[in-house]
C-alpha positions as CSV (number, residue, x, y, z in Angstrom):
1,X,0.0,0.0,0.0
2,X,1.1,3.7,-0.6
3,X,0.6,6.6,1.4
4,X,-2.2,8.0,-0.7
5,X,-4.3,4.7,0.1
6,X,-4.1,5.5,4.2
7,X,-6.9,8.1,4.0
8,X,-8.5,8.7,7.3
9,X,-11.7,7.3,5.7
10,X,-10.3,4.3,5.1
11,X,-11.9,2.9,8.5
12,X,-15.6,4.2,8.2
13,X,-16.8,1.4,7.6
14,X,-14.7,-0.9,9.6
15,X,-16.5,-2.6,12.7
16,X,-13.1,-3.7,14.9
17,X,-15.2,-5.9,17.3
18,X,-14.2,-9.1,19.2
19,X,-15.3,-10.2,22.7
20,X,-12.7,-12.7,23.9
21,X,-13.4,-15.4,27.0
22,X,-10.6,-17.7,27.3
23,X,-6.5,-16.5,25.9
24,X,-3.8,-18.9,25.8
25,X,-0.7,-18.1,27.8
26,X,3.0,-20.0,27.7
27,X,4.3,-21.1,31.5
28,X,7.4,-23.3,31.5
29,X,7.7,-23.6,27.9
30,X,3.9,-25.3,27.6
31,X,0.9,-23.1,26.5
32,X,-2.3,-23.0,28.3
33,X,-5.7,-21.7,28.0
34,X,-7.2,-19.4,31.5
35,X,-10.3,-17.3,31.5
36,X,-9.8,-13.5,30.8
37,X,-12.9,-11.9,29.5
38,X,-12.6,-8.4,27.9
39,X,-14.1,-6.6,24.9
40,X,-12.4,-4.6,22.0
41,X,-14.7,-2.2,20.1
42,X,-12.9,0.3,18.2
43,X,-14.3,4.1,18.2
44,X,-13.7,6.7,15.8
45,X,-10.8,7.9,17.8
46,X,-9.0,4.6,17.8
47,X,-9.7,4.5,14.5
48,X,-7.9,7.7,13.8
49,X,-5.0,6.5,15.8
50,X,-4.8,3.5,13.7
51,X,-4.6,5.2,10.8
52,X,-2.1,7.6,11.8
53,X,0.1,4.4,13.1
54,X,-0.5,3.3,9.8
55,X,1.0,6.1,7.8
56,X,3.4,6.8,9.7
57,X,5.2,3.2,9.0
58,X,4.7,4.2,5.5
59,X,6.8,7.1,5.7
60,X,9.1,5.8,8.0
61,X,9.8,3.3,5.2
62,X,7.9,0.4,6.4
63,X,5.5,-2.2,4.6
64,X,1.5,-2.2,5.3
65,X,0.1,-5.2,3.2
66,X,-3.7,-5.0,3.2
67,X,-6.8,-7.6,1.6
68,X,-10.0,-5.8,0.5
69,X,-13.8,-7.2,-0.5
């Protein structure tokens, strides 16, 4: 992606949401699964925040790779 394709629009239509019950976690080289609950719904200001993040790895000569529907 170029810098031109980051446009702080890019998002609106994004819905960033994912309510997670269970994560795994490594102890003593073994993974495991505990109970963690938590919700991540992304605003518009985490939105802008991601987009910023995103253009500025463009211009700090980084690679965003990106799939579209």
């Amino acid at each position: 992606m170029h810098l031109s394709d980051i446009r702080y629009t890019i998002l609106d239509n994004f819905d960033r949401f994912q309510e997670t019950n269970q994560v795994w976690f490594k102890e003593n080289e073994q993974y495991k699964l505990k109970a963690d609950s938590f919700i991540i719904d992304w605003n518009n200001e985490v939105k802008k925040l991601v987009i910023k993040t995103l253009q500025d790895c463009l211009r700090s000569g980084g690679i965003i790779i990106g799939v579209f529907a």
